[in-house]
N, C-alpha and C positions, 0 to 999 in steps of 0.2 A: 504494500500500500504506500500512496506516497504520502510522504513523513510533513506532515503538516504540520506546524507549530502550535498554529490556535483554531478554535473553533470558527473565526472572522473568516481565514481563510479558507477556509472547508465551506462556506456558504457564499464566500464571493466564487469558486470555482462552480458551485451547483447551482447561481443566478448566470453564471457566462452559459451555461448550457440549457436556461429552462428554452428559452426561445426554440431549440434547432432539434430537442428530443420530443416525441410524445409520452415516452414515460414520465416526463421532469414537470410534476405538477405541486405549484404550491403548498398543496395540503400536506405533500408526502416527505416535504425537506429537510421536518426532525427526523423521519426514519431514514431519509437517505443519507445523513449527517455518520449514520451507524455503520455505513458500508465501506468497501473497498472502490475507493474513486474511480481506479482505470476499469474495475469492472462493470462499472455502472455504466463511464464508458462506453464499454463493449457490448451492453446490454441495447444501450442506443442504438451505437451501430446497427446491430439487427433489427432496431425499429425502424430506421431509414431507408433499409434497402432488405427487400424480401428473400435474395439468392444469396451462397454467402459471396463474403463482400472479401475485397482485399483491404485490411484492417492497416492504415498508413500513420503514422505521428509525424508533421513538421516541426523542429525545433527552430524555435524564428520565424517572424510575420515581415519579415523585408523586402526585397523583389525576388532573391532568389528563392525563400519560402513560397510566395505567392507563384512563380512561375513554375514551379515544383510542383505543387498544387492544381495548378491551369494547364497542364501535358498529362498528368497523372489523369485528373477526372476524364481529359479530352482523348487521349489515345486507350484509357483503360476504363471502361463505364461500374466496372463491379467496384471500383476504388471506394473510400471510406475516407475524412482524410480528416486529421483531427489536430489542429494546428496550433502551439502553446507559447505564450510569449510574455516579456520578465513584463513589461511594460503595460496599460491599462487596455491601450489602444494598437491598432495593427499597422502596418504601410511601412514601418522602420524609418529606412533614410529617406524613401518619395513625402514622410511627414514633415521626418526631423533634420534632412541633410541638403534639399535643394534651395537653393536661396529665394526668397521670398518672390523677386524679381521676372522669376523664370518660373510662370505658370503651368509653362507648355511643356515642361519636364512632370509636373504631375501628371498630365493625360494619361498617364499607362496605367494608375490608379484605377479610370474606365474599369481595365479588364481584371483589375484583382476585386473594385466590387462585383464583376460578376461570379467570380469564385467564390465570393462569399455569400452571394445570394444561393448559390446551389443548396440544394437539401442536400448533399453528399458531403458539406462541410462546417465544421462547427471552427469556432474560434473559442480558446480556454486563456484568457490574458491575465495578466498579475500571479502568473505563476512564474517561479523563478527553477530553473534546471540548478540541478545540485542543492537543493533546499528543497522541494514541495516534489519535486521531481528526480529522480535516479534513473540509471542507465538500465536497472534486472528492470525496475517495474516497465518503464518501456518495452523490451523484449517481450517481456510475460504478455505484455496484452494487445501487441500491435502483430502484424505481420513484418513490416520494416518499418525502419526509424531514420528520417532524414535530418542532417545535424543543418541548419541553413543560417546559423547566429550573428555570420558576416564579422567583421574587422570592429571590435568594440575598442582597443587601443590607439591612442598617438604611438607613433614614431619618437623616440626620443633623441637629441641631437647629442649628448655624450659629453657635455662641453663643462669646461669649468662654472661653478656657481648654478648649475642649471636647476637641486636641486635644493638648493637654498631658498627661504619665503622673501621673492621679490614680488613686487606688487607690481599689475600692471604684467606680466607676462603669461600667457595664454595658451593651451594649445587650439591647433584650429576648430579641432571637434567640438572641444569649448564654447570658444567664441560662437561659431554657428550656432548649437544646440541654443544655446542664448538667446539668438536673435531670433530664430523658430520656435521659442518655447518649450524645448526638451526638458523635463521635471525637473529632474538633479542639476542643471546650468540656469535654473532662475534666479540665483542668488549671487549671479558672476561678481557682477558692478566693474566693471571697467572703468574707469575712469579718462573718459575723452576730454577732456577740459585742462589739462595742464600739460598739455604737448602740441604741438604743431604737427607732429613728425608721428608716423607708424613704420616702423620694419614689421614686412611678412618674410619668412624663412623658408622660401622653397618656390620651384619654378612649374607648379602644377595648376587645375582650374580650381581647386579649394583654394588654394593661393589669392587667385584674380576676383574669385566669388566674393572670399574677407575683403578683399581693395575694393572691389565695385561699391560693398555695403560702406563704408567709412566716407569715400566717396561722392555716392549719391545722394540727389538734392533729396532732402525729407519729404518735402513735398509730394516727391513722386514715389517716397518711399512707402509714405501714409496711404496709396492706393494699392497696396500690395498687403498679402496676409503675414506681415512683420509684426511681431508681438507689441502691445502697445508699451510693453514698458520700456523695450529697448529702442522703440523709436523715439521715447521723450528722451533719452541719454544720447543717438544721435543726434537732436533738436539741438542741444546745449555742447555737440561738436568741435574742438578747439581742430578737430585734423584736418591740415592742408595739405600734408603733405605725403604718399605713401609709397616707401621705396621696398622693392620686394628683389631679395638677393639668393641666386644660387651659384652652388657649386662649380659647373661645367658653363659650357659657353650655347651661342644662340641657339646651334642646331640637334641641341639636346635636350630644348624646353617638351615640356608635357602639357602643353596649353591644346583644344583645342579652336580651328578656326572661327567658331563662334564665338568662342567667352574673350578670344582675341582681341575682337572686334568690336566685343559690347565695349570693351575698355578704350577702345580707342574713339570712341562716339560719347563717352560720357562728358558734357558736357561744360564748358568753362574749366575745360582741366587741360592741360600740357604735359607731354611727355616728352621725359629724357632717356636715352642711353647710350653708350659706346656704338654711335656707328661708325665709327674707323672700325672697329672690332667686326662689326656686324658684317658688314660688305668682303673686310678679309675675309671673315670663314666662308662667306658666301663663293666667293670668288675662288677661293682653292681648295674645295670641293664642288664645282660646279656638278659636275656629273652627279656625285652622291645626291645631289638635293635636287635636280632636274628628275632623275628617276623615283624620288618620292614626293609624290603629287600631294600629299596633306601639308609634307615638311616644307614643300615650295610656296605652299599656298600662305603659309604661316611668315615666312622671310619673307613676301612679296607686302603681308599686311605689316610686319613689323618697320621694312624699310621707307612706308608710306607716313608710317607715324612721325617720320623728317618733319612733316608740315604743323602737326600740331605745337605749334608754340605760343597758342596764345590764352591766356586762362588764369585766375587766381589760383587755382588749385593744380598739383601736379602727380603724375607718377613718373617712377622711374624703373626699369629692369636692371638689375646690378650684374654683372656675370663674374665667373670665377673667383668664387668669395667663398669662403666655408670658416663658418662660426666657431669661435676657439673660448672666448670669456663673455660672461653676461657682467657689466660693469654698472657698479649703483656710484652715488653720489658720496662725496667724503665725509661729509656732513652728515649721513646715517650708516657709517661703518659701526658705529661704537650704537647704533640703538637697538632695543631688544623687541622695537616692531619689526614688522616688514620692510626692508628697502626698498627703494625705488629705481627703478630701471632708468640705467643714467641714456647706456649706449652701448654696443654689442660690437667686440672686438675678433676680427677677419683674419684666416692667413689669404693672403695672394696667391693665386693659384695659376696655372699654366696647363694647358690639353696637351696630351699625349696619346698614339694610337691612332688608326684609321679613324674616319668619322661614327663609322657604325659601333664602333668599341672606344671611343675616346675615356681617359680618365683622367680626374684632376691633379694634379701635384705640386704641392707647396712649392714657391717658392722663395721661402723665408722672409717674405717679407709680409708686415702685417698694418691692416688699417682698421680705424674704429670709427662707427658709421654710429651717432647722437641722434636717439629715439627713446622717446616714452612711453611707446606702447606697442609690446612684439610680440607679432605672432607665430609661432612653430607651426608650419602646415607642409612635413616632411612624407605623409600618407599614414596611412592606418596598418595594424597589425592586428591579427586575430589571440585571441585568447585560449589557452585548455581546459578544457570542461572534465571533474573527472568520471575516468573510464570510458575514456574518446582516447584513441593514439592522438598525439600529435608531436607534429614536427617542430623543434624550437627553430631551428637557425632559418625554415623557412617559413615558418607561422602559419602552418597549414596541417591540416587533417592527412596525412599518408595515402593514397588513395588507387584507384586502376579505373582511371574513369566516372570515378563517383563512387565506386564500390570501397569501403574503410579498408585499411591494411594495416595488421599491427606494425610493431615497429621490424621485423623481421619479416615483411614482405607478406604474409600470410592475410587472407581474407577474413573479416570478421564477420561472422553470419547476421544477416540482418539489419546491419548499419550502413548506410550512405552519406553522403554529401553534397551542398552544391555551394555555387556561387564565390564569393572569396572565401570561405574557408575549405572551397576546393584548390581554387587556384592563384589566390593571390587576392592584396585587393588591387587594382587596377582594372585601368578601362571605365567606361559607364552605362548608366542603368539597363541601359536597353541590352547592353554586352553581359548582363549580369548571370 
């Protein structure tokens, strides 16, 4: 049975399911209070569907739970599919990770409400795996068990003082959950009012998402479903300025041509960055970049961004910089709050290797770039659940396709995977 703390949560799980069971009737909730959950479960099950069924558990409601979900019921009609998630509500990152801005990345929502409108699907939320939930009781009462919990981690950057309580630095998962309302990030408080200046730490579209939101005029931000608390914190915005720094050089960024582009259209803002830089690399790998039409389309928008110079507000792309110290002010060395993020000290970096394998390499020389407010948005890393193999060094579930593999290559009867904690997190939703 699963290990339920209190009885609150034994009857928030038998309210997630009076709606989707016909046995799950009000009257009967002290008696059902008495029972084995997963069985009752399974007792469902067979009230939903008359033949037997193939008995499915999704762990996680995010795209790759839901599109797990939405092949299973569509290629397999006997499916059953009984989907469990730590969180009250379902959708994962189409809730809590697209920027407010970008409606049109929710649409695929569409199709997981209609997976959830099926009578083949229940939704069981505010359960937590490894606490209300274990890996036997799954086995016991499913047919197979899909782990879909996706990259719940930051990336961390490794760097001196990182972690130490400085105030004012963030990871990006943070910051977003924030500005979308995710439960546990309502209580961020950033503090935009006493800097001009924002560093973001990484050259990806979570990157450009945080710089868009800092950015953009509130005005237009108040027409978007941005939480209202964090839109009265940007209201009262000191940030002009956002310079977002990575590692490797132009033809290594991980932007796509869209979020490119929103950036270079936001309005009364200017950009800067190294175009001597930009045109070299362009130039001496011309071939490399001419035979990838995404990479080419991307240096063709960046080299246009020449003309924006005109604007009170700016961005800038930083290249070959990799973050060595978070530095606070001298004036709160000796205090026993929190310091304050002075500015974030760089080694100088240098590309080595073809373009398709370039890597960066110090060299020795170091710059510090004065900023009050930094974001770390270096990608996500998945977590181990236990009695799930997983892989530390690649953050992934061991797998043959989605099928589990202990740590010796061996199939684990009845366990699957999908999404990033099959194969990484990268890519987006639609890739999910």
């Amino acid at each position: 049975m699963p290990a339920f703390n209190n009885e609150k949560k034994k009857l928030q799980f038998l309210r997630a399911m009076l709606g989707t069971c016909p046995l799950f009737r009000a009257e009967n909730v002290k008696n059902l209070l008495k029972k084995q959950l997963l069985s009752i479960s399974s007792s469902c099950n067979k009230a939903r569907y008359s033949s037997a069924p193939f008995r499915l558990a999704v762990i996680g409601s995010g795209p790759a739970g839901f599109y797990t979900a939405y092949h299973m019921l569509k290629e397999y009609p006997p499916t059953l599919v009984d989907m469990y998630e730590a969180l009250p509500v379902p959708f994962g990152l189409v809730r809590y990770g697209v920027a407010p801005d970008h409606p049109e990345v929710k649409n695929v929502q569409h199709r997981f409400d209609e997976v959830a409108r099926d009578p083949r699907y229940a939704f069981i939320g505010n359960v937590q795996y490894g606490k209300e939930l274990k890996v036997e009781d799954l086995r016991a009462h499913y047919d197979a068990v899909v782990f879909s919990y996706g990259a719940s981690q930051d990336k961390p950057l490794g760097i001196q003082n990182e972690n130490d309580p400085i105030e004012n630095v963030f990871f990006a998962r943070a910051f977003v959950g924030w500005y979308n309302g995710l439960p546990q990030y309502r209580d961020l408080q950033p503090d935009l009012t006493r800097t001009d200046t924002a560093i973001v730490i990484g050259h990806g579209n979570v990157a450009l998402d945080v710089s868009r939101i800092l950015l953009t005029d509130t005005e237009k931000l108040s027409k978007t479903d941005i939480t209202e608390y964090a839109l009265e914190v940007l209201r009262k915005s000191q940030i002009r300025n956002v310079i977002l720094v990575g590692r490797r050089g132009p033809l290594q960024i991980s932007f796509t041509a869209k979020e490119l582009r929103e950036m270079m259209r936001i309005p009364n803002t200017r950009f800067h960055t190294d175009f001597d830089l930009l045109k070299e690399e362009i130039s001496e790998n011309s071939e490399y970049v001419s035979n990838n039409r995404p990479l080419k389309r991307l240096m063709q928008i960046l080299e246009s961004g020449i003309s924006n110079t005109i604007g009170e507000k700016s961005w800038t792309l930083k290249f070959l910089r990799s973050p060595t110290e978070f530095i606070v002010r001298d004036d709160d060395v000796n205090s026993l709050r929190p310091r304050n993020i002075y500015a974030v000290k760089f080694n100088v970096n240098k590309l080595e290797g073809p373009p398709e394998k370039r890597v960066a390499v110090s060299t020795g020389v170091t710059e510090e770039i004065e900023g009050g407010l930094v974001i770390k948005s270096l990608g996500y890393i998945s977590v181990p659940l236990d009695g799930v193999p997983f892989d530390e060094k690649k953050g992934t579930v061991p797998n043959d396709r989605g099928k589990v593999l202990d740590l010796d290559g061996n199939e684990v009867p009845g366990l699957y995977v999908s999404g990033w904690l099959k194969s990484g997190a990268r890519g987006v939703i639609a890739t999910t």
